[in-house]
C-alpha positions in Angstrom: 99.4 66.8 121.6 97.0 64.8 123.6 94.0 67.3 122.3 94.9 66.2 119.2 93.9 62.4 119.2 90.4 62.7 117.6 92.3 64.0 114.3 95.1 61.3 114.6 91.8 58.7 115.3 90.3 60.2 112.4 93.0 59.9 109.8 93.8 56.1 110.6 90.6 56.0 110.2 91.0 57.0 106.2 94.1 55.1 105.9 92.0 51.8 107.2 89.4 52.5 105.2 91.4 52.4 102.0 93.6 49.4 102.8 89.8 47.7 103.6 88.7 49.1 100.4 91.6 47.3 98.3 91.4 44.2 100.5 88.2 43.9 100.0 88.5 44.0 96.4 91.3 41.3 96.7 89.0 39.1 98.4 86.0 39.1 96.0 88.4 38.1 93.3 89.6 35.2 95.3 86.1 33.8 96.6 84.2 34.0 93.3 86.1 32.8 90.7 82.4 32.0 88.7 82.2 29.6 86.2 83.7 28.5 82.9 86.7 26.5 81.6 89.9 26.2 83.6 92.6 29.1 84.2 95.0 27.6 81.6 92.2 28.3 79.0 91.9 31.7 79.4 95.9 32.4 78.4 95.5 32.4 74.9 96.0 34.4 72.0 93.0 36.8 72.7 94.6 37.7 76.4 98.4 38.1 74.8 96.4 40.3 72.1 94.5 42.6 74.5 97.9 42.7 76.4 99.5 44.0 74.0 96.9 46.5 72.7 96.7 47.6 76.2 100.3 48.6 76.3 100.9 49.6 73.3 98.3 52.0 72.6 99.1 53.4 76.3 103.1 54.0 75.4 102.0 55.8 72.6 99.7 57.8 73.9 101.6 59.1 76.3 104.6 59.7 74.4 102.6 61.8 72.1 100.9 63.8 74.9 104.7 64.5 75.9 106.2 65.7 72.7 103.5 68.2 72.3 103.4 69.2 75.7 106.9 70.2 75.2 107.3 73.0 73.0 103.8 74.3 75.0 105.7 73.9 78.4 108.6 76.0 77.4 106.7 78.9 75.9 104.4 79.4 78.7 107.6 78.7 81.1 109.6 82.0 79.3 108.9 84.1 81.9 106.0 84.8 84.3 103.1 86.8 82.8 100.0 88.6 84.0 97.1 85.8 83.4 99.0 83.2 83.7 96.8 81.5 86.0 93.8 81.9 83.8 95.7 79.7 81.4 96.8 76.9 84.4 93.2 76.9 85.6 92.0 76.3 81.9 94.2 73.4 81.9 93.1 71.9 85.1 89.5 72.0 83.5 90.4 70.2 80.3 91.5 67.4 82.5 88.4 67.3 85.1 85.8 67.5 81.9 83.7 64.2 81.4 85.5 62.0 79.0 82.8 61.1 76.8 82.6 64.7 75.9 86.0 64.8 74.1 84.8 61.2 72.7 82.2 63.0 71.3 83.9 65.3 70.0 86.8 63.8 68.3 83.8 61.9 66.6 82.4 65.1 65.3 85.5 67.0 64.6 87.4 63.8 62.3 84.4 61.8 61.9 83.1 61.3 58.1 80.6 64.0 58.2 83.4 66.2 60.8 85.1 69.3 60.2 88.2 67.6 59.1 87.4 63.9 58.4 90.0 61.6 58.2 91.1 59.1 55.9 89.1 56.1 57.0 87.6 56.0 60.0 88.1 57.8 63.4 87.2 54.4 65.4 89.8 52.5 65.9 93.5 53.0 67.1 93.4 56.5 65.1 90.3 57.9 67.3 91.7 56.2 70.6 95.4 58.2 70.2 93.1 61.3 69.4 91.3 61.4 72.2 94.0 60.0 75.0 96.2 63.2 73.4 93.0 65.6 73.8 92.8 64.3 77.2 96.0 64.5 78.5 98.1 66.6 76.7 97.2 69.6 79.0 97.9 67.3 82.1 101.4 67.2 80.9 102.0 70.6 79.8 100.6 71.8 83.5 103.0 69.7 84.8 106.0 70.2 83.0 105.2 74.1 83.4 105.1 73.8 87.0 108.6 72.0 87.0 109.8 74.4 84.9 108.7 77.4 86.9 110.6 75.9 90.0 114.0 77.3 88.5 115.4 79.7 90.7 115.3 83.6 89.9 119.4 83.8 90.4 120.0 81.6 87.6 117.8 83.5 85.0 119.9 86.4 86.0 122.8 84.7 85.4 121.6 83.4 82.4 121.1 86.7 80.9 124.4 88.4 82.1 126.0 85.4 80.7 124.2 86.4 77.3 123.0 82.7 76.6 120.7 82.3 73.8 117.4 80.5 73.8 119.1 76.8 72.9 121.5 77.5 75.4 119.0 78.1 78.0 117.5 75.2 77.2 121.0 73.3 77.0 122.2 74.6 80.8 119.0 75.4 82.4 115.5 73.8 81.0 116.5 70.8 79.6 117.9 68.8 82.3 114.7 69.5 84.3 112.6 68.9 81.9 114.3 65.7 81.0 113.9 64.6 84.6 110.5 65.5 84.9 109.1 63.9 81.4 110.1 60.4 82.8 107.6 60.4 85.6 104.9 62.4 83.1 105.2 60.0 81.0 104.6 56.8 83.5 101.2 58.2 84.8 100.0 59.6 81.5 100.5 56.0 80.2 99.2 54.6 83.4 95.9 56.5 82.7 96.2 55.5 79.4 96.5 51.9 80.0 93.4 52.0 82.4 91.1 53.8 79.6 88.0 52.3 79.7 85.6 55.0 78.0 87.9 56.2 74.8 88.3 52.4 74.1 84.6 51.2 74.4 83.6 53.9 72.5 86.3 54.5 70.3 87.7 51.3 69.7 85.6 50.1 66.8 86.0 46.3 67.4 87.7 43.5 69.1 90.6 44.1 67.4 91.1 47.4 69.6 90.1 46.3 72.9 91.9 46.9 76.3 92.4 44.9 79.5 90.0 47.8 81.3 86.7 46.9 78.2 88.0 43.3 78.1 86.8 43.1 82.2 83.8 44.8 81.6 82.6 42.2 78.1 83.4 39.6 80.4 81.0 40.6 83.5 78.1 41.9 81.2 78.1 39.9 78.2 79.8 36.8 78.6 79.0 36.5 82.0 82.3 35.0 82.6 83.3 36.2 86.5 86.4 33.8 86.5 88.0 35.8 83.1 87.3 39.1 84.4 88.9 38.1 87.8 92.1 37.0 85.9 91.7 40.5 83.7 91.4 42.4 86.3 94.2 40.8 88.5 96.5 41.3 85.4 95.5 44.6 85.4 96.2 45.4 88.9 99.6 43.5 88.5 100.8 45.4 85.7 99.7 48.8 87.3 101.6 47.9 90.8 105.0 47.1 89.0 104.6 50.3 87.0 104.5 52.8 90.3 107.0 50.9 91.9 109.4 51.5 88.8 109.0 55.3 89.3 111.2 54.5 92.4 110.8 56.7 95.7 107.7 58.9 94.8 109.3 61.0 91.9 106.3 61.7 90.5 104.9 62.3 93.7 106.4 65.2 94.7 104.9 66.6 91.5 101.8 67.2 93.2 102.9 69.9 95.3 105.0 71.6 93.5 104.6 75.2 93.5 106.5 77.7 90.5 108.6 79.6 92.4 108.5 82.7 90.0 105.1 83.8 91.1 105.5 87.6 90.5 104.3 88.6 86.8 106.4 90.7 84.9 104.0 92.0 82.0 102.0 90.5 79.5 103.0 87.8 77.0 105.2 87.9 74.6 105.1 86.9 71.2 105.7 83.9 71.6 103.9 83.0 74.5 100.8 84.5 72.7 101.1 82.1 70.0 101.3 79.3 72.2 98.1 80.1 74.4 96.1 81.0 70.7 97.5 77.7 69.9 96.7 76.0 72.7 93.0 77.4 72.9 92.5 76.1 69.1 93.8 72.3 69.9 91.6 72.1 73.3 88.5 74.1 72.2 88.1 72.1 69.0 86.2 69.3 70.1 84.1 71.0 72.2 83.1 73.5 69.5 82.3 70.6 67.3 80.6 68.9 69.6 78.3 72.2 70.9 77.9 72.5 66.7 76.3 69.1 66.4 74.1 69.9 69.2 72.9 72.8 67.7 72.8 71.8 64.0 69.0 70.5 65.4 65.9 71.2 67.4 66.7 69.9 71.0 65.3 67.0 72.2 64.9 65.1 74.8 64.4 61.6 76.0 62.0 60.2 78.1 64.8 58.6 80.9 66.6 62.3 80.9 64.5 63.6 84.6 65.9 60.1 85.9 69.6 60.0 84.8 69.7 63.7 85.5 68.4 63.0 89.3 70.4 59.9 89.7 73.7 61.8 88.6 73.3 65.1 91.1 72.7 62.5 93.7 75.9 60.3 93.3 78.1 63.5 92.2 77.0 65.3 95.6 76.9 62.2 98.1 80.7 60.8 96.0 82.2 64.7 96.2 80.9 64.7 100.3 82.6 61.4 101.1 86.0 62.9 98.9 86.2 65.7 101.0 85.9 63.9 104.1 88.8 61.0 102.8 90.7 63.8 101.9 90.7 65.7 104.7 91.3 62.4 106.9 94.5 62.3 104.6 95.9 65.7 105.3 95.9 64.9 109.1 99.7 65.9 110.2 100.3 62.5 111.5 99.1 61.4 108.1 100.1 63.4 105.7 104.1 64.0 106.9 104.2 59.5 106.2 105.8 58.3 103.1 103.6 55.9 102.9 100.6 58.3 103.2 101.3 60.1 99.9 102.6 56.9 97.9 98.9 55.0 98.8 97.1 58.6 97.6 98.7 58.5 94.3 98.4 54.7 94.2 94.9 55.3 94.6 94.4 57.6 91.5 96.6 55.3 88.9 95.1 51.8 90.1 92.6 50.7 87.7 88.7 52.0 88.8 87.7 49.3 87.5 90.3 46.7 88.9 88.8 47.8 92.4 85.3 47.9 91.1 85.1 44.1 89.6 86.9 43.1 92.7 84.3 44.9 95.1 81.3 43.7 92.9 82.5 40.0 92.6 82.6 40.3 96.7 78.5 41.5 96.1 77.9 38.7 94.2 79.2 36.2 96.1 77.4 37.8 98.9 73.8 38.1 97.0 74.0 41.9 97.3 74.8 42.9 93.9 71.4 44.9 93.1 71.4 46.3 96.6 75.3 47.4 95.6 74.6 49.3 92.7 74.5 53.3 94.6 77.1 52.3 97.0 79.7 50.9 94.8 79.3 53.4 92.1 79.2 56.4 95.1 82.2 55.1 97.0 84.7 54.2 93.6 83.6 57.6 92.6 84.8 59.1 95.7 88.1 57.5 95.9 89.3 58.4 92.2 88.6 61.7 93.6 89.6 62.1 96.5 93.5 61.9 95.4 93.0 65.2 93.1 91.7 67.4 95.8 94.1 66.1 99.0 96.8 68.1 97.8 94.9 71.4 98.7 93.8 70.4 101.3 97.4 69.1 102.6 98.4 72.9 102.2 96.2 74.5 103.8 96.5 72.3 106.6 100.1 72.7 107.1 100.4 76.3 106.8 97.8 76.5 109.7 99.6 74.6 111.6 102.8 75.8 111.0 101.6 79.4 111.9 99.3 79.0 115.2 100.0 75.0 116.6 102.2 76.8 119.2 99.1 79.3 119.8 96.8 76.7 120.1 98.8 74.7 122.5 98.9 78.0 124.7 95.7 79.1 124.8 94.7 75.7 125.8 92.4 74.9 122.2 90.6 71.6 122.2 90.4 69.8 118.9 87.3 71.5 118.1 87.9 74.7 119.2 91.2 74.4 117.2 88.8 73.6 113.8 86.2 76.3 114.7 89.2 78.6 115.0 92.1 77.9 113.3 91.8 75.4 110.2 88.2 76.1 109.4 88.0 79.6 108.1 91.4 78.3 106.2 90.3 75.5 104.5 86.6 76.7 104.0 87.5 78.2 100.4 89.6 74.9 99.3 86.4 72.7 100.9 84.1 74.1 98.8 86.0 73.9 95.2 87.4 70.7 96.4 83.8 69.4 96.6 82.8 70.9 92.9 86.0 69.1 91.7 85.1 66.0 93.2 81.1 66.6 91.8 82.2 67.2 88.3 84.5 63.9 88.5 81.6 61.9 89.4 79.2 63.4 87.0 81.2 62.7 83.8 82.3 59.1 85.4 80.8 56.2 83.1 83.0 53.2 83.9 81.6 52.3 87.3 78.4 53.1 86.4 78.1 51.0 83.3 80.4 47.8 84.9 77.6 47.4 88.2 74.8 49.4 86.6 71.1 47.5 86.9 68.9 47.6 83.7 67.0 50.4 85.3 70.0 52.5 86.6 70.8 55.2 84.5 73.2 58.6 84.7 73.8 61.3 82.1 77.0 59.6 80.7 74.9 56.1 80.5 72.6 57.8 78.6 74.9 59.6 75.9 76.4 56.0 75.5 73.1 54.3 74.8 71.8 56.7 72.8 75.5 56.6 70.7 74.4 52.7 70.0 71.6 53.7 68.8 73.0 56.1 66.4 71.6 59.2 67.3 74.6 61.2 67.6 73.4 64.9 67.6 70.5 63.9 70.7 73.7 62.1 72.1 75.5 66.2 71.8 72.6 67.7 73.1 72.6 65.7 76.7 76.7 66.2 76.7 76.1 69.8 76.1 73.4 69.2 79.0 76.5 67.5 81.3 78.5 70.3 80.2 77.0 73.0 81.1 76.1 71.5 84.4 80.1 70.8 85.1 80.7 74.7 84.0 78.2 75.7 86.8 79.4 73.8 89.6 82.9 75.1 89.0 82.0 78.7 88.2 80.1 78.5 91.1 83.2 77.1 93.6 85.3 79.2 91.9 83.0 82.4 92.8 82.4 81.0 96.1 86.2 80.9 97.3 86.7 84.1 95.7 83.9 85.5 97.9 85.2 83.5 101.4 88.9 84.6 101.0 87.8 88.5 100.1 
């Protein structure tokens, strides 16, 4: 074991770093409280108003991602089927995709001038529910199909010699899980929910539909008011804390690496399952095929700032989706990873508010005099961590089958820690590194929150400029760069996917 004390050095090191992270962010909220009127005057009708906005819209968001997840869930849980994984990894992508592109194109698919324009307006509480469905819906339906594919083989065979009919099934076998599993779905979709910052700027249409998440960020860059986005953001954080600890001892953790047991494939679809992957394919495609639409309904052009945000956002994707990997894999250490603790400050991690940490960490700048010099390392770092708890998972695998299989060979042949890497855990993990690093890229490319909260006048990425050039009103330039972002996203992950393809053949 004593070999192995650079990796145990080196995942402390990752555990410190993101308890001095969170401290950190803690103590810039204490030291600069800025200026303004005093604490009392700042609990007033506006704050119970956002408050209640903020949770509201959140509960209902998520309970409508879970009711259509449902029926989805089921039919894709029948019974295995050849492709199956085409349809999980198509899921997985509809969550990773940049936000602003389904902004866009709930805009252009219900908007006045969209394919099926609502009554009113889309901006407002209409568009936000839209787009936080659109968003997460296929979270929960991965999820829920996963827990569902964990039900043994040996009671589906028991199931059909009993001769139980489909509501049966679902009466003895599916429901119960799924009813224990929708609980903690439903906490973290409305905890993402609650910590939306991009649907609500962009959809919200007003002050009458603002969250605690856009209420920080008015207060920093328009008001000016670093005492009310302290108290926001401290409200935030508090709210966000009490919600994980109600999910009780990691329930929704052990989500994360759950594995369907029923891996084997017994043929293709069936009816039924068809009609819910068609189906499927219709509600996610749609905004994207309205949004590519727009961006072709013109001749392409392109602004003057587009070379710079497009530099500036490869450089922060690439240098966030490095330092990722290297968290992550400081996670997955065995003295790590096997902790309680371990996994329940990785999902932590993922549901606390970006920009809770973010207004904490660039209050500490400003206090300091450092908030222009900030700018890259804040938006790099925040970028990295709301990453980095999507890929350790992986990672965490790979890591424990290798040593599961060859830690006794490695003790007897005598391995050092870096022969043991060169030899062992490297050529395992080397597929997962490398789409664990696209992931992590095409996080940070369609990131806008951290970006616009510490952003300088001159700093500009490709999500930044879809959302200026949305105030100005030119919405089909606006879907030309997102199609631009797009197709950049597709490329990094056809790419990972064809490089792990290539290193495991």
């Amino acid at each position: 074991m004593s070999t192995f004390r650079p990796s145990l050095a080196f995942g402390r090191l990752g555990t410190f770093v993101l308890w001095l992270t969170l401290a950190l962010a803690a103590l810039g909220m204490a030291l600069h409280p800025g200026q303004g009127g005093g604490w009392s005057s700042y609990f007033d009708g506006w704050l119970v108003r956002i408050l209640w906005f903020s949770i509201y819209q959140a509960l209902l968001s998520a309970l409508l991602s879970l009711v259509l997840a449902w029926p989805f869930a089921l039919a894709l849980a029948y019974r295995p089927f050849r492709g199956q994984w085409l349809v999980a990894g198509f899921l997985n992508l509809a969550f990773v995709l940049p936000v602003l592109a389904v902004v866009l194109g709930i805009v252009f698919l219900f908007g006045r001038q969209g394919w099926l324009p609502l009554q009113g307006t889309v901006y407002g509480l209409k568009g936000i529910l839209l787009a936080h469905v659109a968003l997460n819906f296929p979270f929960a339906v991965r999820l829920l199909w996963e827990r569902l594919g964990q039900i043994p083989d040996h009671q589906h065979r028991l199931a059909q010699v009993l001769g139980l009919n489909a509501w049966q099934r679902f009466r003895r076998l599916q429901g119960p899980l799924m009813a224990v599993a929708s609980g903690p779905v439903f906490v973290v979709i409305a905890l993402l929910c609650f910590s939306s910052f991009t649907v609500v700027l962009t959809l919200g249409g007003g002050p009458a539909n603002t969250n605690l998440e856009v209420a920080v960020f008015q207060a920093l860059k328009y008001d000016f008011d670093a005492r009310a986005a302290a108290l926001y953001a401290l409200i935030h954080g508090a709210i966000a804390f009490t919600a994980i600890a109600l999910l009780g001892r990691g329930a929704v953790l052990s989500m994360e690496s759950a594995q369907p047991r029923r891996q084997n494939a017994r043929g293709w679809p069936t009816l039924v399952q068809w009609l819910a992957i068609v189906l499927l394919l219709v509600l996610l495609l749609a905004p994207y095929l309205a949004l590519i639409n727009r961006a072709l309904a013109a001749s392409w052009q392109w602004p003057s700032r587009l070379p710079q945000a497009l530099q500036t956002s490869l450089i922060i994707a690439f240098c966030s989706a490095a330092l990722s990997v290297l968290l992550a894999l400081s996670r997955c250490m065995p003295s790590i990873a096997d902790h309680a603790s371990a996994r329940w400050l990785n999902f932590g991690v993922l549901v606390i508010p970006a920009m809770v940490m973010t207004t904490g960490l660039f209050l500490l700048c400003l206090r300091l005099g450092w908030a222009r010099q900030a700018t890259w390392p804040l938006v790099i770092w925040i970028n990295a961590l709301m990453a980095m708890p999507l890929i350790v998972q992986p990672l965490t695998a790979r890591s424990q089958v290798a040593r599961a299989q060859y830690q006794r060979l490695i003790r007897v042949l005598g391995f050092s820690v870096f022969q043991a890497i060169r030899w062992v855990y490297w050529p395992l993990l080397r597929p997962v590194l490398i789409w664990a690093l696209a992931l992590a890229a095409v996080l940070s490319l369609g990131d806008m929150g951290v970006a616009a909260l510490v952003g300088q006048v001159d700093f500009v990425t490709l999500p930044l400029l879809v959302f200026q050039t949305m105030g100005s009103y030119q919405m089909t330039l606006a879907a030309q760069i997102m199609v631009l972002l797009l197709a950049l996203c597709a490329f990094l992950l056809f790419l990972a996917e064809w490089a792990r393809g290539a290193l495991r053949a």
